[in-house]
C-alpha positions as CSV (number, residue, x, y, z in Angstrom):
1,X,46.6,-46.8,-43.1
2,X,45.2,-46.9,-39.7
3,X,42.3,-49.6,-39.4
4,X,40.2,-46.8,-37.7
5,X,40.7,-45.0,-41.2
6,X,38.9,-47.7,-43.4
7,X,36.1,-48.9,-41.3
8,X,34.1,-46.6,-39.9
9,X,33.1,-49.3,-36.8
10,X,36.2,-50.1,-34.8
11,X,36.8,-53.8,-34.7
12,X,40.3,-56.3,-33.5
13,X,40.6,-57.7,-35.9
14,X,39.8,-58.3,-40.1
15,X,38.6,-61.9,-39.0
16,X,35.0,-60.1,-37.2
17,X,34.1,-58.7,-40.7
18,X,33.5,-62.2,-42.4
19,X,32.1,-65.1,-41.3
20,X,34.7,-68.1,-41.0
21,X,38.0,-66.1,-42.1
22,X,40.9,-67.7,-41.0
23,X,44.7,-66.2,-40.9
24,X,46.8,-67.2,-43.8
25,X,50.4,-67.8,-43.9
26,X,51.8,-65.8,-46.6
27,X,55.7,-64.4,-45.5
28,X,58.4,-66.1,-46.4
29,X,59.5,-67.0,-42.5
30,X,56.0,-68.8,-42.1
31,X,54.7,-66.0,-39.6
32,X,51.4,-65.5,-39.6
33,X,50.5,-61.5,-41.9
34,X,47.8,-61.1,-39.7
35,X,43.9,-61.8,-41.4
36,X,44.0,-61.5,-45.2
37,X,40.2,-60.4,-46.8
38,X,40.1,-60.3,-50.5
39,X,36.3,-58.5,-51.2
40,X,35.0,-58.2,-55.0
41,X,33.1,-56.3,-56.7
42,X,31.7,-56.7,-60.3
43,X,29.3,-54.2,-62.0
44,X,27.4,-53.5,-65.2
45,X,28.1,-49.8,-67.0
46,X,25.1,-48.8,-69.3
47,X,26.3,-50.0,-72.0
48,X,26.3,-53.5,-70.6
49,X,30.3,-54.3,-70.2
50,X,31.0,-55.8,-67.1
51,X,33.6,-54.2,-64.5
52,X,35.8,-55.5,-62.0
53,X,37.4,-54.4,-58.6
54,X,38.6,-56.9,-56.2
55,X,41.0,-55.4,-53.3
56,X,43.0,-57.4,-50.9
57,X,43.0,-56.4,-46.5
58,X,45.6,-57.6,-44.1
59,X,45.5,-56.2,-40.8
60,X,48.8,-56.6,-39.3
61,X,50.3,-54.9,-36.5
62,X,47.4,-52.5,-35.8
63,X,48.0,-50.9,-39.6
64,X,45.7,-51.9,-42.5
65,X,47.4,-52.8,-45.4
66,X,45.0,-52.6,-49.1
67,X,46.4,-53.3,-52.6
68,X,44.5,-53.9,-55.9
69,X,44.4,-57.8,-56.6
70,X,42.3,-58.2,-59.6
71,X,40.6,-55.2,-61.8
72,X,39.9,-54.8,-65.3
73,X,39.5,-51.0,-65.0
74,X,41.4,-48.1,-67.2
75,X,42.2,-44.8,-66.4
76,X,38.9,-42.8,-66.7
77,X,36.4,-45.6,-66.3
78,X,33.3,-43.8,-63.9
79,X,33.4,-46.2,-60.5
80,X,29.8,-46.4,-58.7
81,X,29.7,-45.3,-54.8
82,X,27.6,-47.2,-53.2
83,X,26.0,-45.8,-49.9
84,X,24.7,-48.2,-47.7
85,X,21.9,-46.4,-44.9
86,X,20.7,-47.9,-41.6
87,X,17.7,-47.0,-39.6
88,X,17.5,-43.6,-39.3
89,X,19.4,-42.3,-35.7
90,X,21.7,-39.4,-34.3
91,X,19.8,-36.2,-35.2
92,X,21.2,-33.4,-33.1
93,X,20.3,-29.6,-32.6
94,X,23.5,-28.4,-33.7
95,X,25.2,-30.0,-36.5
96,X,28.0,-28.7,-37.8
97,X,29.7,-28.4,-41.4
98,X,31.9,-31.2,-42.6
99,X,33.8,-33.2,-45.0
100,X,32.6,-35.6,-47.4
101,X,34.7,-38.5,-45.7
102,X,33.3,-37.7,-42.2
103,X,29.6,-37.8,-43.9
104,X,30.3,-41.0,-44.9
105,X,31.6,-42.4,-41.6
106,X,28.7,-40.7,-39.5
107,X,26.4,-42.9,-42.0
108,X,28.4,-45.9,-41.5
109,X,28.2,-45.6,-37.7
110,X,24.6,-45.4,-38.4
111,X,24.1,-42.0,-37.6
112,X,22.8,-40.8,-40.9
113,X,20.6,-38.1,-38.8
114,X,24.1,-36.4,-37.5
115,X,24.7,-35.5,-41.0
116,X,21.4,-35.0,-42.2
117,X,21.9,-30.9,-42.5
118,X,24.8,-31.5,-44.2
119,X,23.2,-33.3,-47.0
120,X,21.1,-31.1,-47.3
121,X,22.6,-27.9,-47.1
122,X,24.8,-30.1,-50.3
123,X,21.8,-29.9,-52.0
124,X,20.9,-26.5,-51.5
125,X,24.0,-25.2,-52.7
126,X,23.9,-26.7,-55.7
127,X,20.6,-25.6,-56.5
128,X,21.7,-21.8,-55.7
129,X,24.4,-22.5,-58.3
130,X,22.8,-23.5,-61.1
131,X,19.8,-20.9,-60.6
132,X,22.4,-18.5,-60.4
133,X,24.3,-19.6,-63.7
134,X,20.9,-19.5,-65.3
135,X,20.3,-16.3,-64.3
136,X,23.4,-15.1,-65.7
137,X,22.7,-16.4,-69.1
138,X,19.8,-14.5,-69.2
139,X,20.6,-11.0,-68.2
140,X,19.8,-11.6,-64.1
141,X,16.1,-13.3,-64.6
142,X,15.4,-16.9,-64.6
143,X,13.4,-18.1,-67.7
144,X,9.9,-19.6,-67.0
145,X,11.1,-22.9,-69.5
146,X,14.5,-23.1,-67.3
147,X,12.5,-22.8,-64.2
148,X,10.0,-25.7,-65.4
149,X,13.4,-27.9,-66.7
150,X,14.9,-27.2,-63.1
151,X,11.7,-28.4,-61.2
152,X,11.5,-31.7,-63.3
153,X,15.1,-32.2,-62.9
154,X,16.9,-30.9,-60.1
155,X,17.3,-33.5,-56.8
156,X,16.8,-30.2,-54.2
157,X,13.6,-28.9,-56.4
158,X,11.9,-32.9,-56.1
159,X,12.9,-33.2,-52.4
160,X,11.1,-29.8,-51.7
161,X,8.2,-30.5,-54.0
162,X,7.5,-33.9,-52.7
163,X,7.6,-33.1,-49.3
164,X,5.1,-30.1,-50.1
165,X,3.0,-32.7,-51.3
166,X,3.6,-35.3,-48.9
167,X,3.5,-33.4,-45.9
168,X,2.6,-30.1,-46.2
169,X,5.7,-29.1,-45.7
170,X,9.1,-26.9,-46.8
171,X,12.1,-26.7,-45.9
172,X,13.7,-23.2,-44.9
173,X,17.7,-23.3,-45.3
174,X,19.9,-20.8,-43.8
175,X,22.6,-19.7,-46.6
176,X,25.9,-20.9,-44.6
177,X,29.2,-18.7,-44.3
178,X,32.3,-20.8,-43.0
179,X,33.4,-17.2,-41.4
180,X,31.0,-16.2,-39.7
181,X,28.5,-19.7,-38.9
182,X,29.4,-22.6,-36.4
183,X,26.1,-24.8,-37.0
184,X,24.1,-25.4,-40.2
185,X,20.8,-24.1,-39.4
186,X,17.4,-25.8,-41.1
187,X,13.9,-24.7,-40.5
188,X,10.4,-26.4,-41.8
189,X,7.3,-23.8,-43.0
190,X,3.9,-25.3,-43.1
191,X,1.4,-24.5,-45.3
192,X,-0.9,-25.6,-48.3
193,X,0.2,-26.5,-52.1
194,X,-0.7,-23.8,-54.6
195,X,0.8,-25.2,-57.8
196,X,4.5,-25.4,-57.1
197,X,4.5,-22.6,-54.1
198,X,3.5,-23.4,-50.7
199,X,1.1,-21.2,-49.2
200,X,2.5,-20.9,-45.4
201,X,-0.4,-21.4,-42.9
202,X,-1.3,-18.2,-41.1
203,X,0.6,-17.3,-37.4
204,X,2.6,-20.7,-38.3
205,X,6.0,-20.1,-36.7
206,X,8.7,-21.6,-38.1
207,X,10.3,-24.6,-36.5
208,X,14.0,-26.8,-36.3
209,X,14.4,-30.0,-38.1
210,X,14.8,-32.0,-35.7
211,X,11.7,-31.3,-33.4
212,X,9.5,-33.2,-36.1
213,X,8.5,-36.7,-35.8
214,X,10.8,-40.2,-36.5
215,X,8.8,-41.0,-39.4
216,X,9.2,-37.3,-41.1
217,X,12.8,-37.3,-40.2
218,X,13.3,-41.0,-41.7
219,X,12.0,-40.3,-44.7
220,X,13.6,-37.3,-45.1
221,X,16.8,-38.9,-44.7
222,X,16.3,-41.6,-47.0
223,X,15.1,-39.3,-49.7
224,X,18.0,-36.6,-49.2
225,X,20.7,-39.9,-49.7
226,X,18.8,-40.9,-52.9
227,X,19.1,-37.6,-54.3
228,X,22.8,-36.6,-53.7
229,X,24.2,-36.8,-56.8
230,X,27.5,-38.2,-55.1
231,X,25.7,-41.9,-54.9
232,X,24.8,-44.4,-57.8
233,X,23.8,-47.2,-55.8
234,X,21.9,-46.8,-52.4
235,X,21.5,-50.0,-49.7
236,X,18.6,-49.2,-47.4
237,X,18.4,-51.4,-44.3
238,X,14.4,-51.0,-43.7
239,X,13.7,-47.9,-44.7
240,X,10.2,-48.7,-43.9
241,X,11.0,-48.2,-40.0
242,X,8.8,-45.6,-38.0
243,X,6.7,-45.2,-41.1
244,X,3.1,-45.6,-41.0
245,X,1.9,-48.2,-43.9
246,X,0.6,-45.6,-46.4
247,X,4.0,-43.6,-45.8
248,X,5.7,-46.6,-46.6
249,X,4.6,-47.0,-50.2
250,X,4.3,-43.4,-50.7
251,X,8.4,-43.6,-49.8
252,X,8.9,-46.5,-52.1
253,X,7.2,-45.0,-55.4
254,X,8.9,-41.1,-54.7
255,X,12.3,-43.5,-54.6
256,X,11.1,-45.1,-57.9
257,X,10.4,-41.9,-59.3
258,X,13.8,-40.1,-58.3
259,X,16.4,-42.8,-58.8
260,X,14.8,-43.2,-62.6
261,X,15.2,-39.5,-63.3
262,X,18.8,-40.1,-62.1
263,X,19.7,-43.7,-62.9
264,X,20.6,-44.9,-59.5
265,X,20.2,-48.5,-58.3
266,X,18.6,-48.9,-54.7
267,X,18.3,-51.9,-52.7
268,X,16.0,-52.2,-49.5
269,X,16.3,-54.6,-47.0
270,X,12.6,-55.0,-45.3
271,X,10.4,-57.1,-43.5
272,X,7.3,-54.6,-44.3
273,X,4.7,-56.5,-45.1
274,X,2.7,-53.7,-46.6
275,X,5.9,-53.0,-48.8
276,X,5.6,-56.9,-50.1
277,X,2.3,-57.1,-50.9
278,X,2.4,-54.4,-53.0
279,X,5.4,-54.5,-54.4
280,X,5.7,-56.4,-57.8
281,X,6.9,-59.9,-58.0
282,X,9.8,-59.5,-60.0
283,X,11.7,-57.1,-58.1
284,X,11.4,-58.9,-54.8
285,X,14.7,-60.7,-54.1
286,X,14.4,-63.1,-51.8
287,X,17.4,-64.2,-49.3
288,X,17.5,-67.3,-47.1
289,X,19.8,-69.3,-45.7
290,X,18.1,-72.5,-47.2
291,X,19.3,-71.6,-50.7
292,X,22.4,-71.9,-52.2
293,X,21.6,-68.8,-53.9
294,X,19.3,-65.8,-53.4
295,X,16.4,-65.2,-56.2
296,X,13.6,-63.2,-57.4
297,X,10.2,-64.1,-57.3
298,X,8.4,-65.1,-60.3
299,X,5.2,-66.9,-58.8
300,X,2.7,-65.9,-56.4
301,X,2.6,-68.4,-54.5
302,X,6.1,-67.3,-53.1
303,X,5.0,-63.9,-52.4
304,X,2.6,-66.2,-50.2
305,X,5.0,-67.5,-48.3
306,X,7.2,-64.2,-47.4
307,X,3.8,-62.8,-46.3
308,X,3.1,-65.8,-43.9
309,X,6.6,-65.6,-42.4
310,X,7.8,-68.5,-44.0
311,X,11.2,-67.6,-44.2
312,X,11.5,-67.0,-40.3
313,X,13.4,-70.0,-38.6
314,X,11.4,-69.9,-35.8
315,X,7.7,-69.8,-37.6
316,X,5.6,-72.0,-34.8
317,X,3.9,-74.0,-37.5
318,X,6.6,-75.1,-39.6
319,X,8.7,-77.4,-37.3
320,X,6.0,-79.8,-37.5
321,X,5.0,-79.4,-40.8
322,X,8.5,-80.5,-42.1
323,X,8.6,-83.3,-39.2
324,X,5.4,-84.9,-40.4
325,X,5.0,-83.5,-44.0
326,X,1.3,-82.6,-43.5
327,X,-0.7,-79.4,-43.0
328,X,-4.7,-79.5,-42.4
329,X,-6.1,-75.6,-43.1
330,X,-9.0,-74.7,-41.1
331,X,-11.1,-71.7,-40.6
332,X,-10.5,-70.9,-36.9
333,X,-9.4,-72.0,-33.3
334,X,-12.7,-72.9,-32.2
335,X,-12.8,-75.1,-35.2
336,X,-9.9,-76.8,-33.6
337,X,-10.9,-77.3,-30.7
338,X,-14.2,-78.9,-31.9
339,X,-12.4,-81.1,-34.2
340,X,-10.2,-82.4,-31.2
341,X,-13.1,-82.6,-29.0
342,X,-15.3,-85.0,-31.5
343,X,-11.7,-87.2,-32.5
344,X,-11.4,-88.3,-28.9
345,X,-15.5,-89.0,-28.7
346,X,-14.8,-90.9,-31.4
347,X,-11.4,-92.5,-30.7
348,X,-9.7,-91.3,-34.3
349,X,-6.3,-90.1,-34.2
350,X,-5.6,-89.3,-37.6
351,X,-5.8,-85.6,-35.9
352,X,-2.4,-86.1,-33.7
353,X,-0.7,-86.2,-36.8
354,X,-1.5,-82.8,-38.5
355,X,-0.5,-80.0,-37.7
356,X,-3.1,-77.5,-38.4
357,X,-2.5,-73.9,-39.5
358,X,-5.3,-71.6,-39.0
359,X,-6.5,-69.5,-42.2
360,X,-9.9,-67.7,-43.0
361,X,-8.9,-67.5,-46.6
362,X,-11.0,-69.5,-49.2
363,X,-9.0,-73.0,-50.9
364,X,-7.2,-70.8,-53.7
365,X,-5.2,-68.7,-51.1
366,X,-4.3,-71.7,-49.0
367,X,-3.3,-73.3,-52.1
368,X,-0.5,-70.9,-52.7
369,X,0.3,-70.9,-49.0
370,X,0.8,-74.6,-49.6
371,X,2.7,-74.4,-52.7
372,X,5.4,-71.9,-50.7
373,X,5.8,-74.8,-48.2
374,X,5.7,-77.4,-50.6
375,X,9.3,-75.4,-52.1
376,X,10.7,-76.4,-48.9
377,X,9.5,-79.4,-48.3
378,X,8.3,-81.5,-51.4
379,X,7.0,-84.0,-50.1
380,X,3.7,-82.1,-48.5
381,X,0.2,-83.1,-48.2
382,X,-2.3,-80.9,-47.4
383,X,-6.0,-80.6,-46.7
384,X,-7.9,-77.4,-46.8
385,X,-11.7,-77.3,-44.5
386,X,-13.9,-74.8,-44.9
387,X,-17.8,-74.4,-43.9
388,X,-20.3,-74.3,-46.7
389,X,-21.9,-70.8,-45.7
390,X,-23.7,-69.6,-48.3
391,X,-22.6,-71.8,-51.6
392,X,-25.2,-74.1,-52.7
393,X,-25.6,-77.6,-50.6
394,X,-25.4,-79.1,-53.9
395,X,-21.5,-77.7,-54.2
396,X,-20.4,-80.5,-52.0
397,X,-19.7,-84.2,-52.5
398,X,-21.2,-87.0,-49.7
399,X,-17.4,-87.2,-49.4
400,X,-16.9,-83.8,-48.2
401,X,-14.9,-82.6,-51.3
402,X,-15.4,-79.2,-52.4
403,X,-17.2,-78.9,-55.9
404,X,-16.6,-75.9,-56.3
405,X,-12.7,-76.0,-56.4
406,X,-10.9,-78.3,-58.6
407,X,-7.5,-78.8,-56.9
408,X,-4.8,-79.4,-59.9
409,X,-2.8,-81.9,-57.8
410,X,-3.5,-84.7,-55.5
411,X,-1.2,-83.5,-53.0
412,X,-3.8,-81.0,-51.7
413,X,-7.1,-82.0,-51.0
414,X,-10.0,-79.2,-50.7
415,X,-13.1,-80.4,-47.9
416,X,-16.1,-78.3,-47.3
417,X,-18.6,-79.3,-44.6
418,X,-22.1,-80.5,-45.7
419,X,-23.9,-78.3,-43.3
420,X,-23.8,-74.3,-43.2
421,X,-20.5,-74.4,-40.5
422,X,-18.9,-76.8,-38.1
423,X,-21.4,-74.8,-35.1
424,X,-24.3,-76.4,-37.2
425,X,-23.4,-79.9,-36.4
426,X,-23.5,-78.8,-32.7
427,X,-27.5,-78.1,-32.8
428,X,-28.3,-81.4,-30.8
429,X,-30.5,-80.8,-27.3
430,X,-28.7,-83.1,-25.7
431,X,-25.5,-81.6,-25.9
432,X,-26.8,-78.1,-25.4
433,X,-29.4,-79.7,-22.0
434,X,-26.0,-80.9,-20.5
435,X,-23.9,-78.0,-21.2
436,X,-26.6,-75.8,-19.6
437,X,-27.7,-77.3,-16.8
438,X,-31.4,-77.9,-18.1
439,X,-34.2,-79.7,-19.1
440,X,-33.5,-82.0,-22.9
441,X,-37.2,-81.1,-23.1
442,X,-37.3,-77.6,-22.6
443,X,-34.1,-77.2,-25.3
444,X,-36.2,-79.2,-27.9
445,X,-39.4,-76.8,-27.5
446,X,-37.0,-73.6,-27.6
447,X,-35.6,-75.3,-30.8
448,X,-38.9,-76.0,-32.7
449,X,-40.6,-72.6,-31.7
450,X,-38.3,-70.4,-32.0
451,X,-36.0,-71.8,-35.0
452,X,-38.0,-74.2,-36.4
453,X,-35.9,-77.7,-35.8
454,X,-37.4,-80.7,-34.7
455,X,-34.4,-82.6,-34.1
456,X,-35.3,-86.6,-34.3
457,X,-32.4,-89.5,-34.8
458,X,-32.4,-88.4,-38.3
459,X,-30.0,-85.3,-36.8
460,X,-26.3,-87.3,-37.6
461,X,-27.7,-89.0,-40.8
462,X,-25.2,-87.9,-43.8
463,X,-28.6,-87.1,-45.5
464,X,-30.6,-85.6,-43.1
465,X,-34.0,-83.3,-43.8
466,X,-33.2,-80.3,-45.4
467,X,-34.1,-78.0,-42.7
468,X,-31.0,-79.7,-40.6
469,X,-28.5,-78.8,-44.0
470,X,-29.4,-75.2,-43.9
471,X,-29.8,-73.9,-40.4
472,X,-27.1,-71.7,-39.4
473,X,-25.7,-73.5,-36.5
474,X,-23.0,-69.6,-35.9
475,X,-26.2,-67.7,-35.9
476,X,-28.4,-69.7,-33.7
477,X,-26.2,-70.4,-31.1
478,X,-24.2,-67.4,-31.3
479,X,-27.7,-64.8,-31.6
480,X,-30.6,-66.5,-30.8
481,X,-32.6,-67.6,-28.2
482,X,-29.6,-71.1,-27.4
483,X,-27.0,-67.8,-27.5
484,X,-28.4,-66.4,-24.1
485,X,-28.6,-69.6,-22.1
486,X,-25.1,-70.4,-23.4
487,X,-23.6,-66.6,-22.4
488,X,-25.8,-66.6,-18.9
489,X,-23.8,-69.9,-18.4
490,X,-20.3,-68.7,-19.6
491,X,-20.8,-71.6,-22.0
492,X,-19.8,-71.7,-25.9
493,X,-20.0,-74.1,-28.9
494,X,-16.7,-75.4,-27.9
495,X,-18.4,-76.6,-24.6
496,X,-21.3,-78.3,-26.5
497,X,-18.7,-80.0,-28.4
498,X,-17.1,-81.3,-25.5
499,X,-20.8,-82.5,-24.2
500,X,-21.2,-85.3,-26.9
501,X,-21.8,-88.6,-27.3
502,X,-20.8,-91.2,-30.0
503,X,-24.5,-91.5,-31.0
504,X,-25.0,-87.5,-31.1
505,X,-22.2,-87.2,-33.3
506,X,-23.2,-86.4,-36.9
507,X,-21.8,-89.0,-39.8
508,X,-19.6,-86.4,-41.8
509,X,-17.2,-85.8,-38.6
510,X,-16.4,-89.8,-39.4
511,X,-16.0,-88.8,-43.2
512,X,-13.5,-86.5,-42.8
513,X,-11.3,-88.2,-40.2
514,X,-11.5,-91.2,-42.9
515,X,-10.3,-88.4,-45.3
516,X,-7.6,-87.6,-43.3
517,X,-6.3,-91.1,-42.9
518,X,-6.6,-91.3,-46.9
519,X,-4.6,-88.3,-47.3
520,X,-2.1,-89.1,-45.4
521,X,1.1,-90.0,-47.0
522,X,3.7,-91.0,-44.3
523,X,7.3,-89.1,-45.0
């Protein structure tokens, strides 16, 4: 056959269809028989035997030549079709009747909108047939317990009744005549649910298909293909696309619904994070070019790590994670910039050497962040920060560890900050005087009368008064009185930070560089 005839994208030559195919010499005069492509495909019937079909492609002299190399298969034995849908694309206002195998290229071309009408006018049909052999076997009048087994059943009656509940919607098919009609013709009525009817909405006027929105039109598309009968296997490549998040799911579960009232197999291709997250573990396959093999998920921990982007070549943080086999989790980029700020007041550099990935959540979510990265690089180490807030000052070690969480390995280390947040250590006047512009004296009184903090040398002490352990350094220099002269002077915490002194520096920034240079394992 022509090569135009098999593949419904026109390509040179067999060798663009597979990565790394080379020629092989297979005539008896050594010339080359063009690019030979032997493709496989095994399956399991319901009963659990396995199946076989593997055909062999040469292209040679423009024609395509296929022939059977290895089957197991008997005359009789049901073959699955498999139809494999792209983005949704190539909706027209007139789309005319056609053949099964042009349905199939238009799809393959990703066009699936081109033939959208046809699928399902497909549908339609059959429906009018079987209500109409129903009829029959009652004397002209279908029976109310045929009617409820056709609603439950048919693919036409779940399509019309889920988008009646999904969108408000029904859709109005023409009844086509080959003699008479050029263009399959599709309307949508709009109304509200009343059992299984829809109750159109007064003056509505009746519209085409293809005036409504990407989203409607993608998931119409995607349903229609699941419920032909003519497919037993459907290969979505993302679905999800133009779908708003709830849509999304809402597509995924009237999928799960249909395909196990007619015992298809789907498989979607997505990068939807909403889809991901709620999707359960063990049916996410996961795909990268880092394993030998691809896998379902079985722990958390590696749903973690699809949700973070870890599987992306290019994720900004993970270059230098693998380089140095660290990761330090902190709560935000002002925290970094603090942290960076203090470590050259202080001359530590333990800092240079992790790479820090920013993360609000608490040391249980970062730990199965951490375990997704420790799957690719076993080696890791990592430290998770996070400010005290509200927990009890007692939930913290003089070391800085966390209490609170007991980490089950020694790989990852959980720190929490003495004092309420990292802005608390930043309460000094001196700091705050310089950053300003004003008087150290004037900063102490606002301090003491308006917040209550005398601040004395006892300020950096690991242990100092309580007072100093509970103030909330977020709130008081992000609402109170210190917030004003800060904003009148475009100033932040981040510039007091930067203001400091190796005597204004409070003990537990020293702690935890020293627990960074004990964490660190070198690769």
């Amino acid at each position: 056959m022509g090569n135009d005839e098999f593949s419904p994208v026109a390509v040179p030559s067999l060798k663009h269809l597979w990565t790394n195919l080379r020629p092989q010499r297979s005539t008896a005069d050594g010339e080359k028989d063009g690019y030979t492509l032997r493709i496989a495909c095994k399956w399991l019937d319901e009963a659990g035997q396995e199946f076989v079909l593997e055909f062999g492609l040469a292209l040679a002299n423009d024609r395509l030549f296929v022939k059977v190399t290895e089957t197991n298969l008997v005359v009789g034995t049901k073959i699955p079709v498999i139809a494999y849908l792209p983005p949704f694309a190539g909706i027209t206002n007139h789309e005319m009747k056609v053949s099964p195998a042009i349905r199939r290229r238009r799809i393959g071309e990703g066009l699936a909108g081109a033939v959208l009408r046809n699928l399902l006018l497909e549908l339609f049909e059959e429906n009018d047939r079987t209500r109409s052999k129903l009829k029959a076997n009652s004397k002209g009048r279908l029976k109310q317990s045929d009617l409820n087994k056709l609603r439950s059943s048919d693919p036409w009656e779940l399509l019309q009744q889920t988008l009646r509940k999904r969108f408000n919607t029904e859709l109005i098919v023409e009844p086509f005549k080959e003699q008479y009609h050029s263009y399959i013709k599709i309307e949508l009525e709009k109304g509200e649910l009343k059992g299984f009817l829809l109750k159109r909405f007064p003056n509505y006027v009746k519209r085409d298909l293809m005036v409504e929105g990407s989203g409607f039109l993608q998931w119409l598309s995607v349903y229609a293909l699941a419920a032909s009968p003519t497919f037993d296997v459907l290969l979505l490549d993302e679905p999800d696309a133009h779908l708003h998040p709830t849509l999304q799911l809402e597509l995924m579960h009237s999928l799960g619904e249909l395909v196990s009232l007619e015992n298809k197999q789907v498989l979607v291709a997505t990068h939807s994070v909403e889809l991901l997250r709620h999707w359960p573990i063990d049916r996410i396959m996961q795909v990268s070019s880092k394993r030998p093999t691809t896998r379902y998920l079985s722990e958390n921990f590696q749903k973690t790590g699809l949700l973070a982007g870890l599987g992306s070549e290019y994720g900004p943080n993970l270059d230098p994670i693998r380089k140095t086999k660290r990761v330090l989790f902190i709560e935000g980029t002002s925290d970094k910039t603090i942290l960076e700020s203090i470590a050259g007041v202080l001359g530590r550099t333990e800092l240079n050497d992790w790479p820090i990935w920013i993360n609000n959540k608490d040391h249980s979510d970062r730990r199965q962040l951490f375990m997704a990265l420790q799957e690719d690089i076993p080696d890791l180490v990592g430290v998770s920060l996070r400010d005290r807030d509200v927990s009890e000052l007692g939930s913290v070690d003089e070391d800085l560890s966390d209490k609170g969480y007991k980490s089950p390995d020694s790989a990852f280390v959980a720190l929490k900050w003495r004092r309420r947040n990292i802005d608390s250590y930043m309460l000094h006047p001196a700091p705050i005087a310089r950053t300003v512009s004003a008087s150290e004296t004037d900063i102490s009184k606002m301090m003491a009368d308006v917040h209550g903090l005398a601040v004395g040398a006892s300020f950096t002490e690991k242990n100092p008064p309580t007072v100093f352990m509970e103030a909330d350094g977020k709130k008081i220099l992000h609402e109170g009185g210190l917030s004003s002269l800060l904003s009148g002077t475009h100033k932040t915490t981040i510039h007091v930070a930067q203001q400091l002194t190796v005597p204004e520096v409070c003990e537990d920034f020293t702690t935890f560089f020293d627990r960074l240079q004990k964490a660190t394992v070198l690769p």
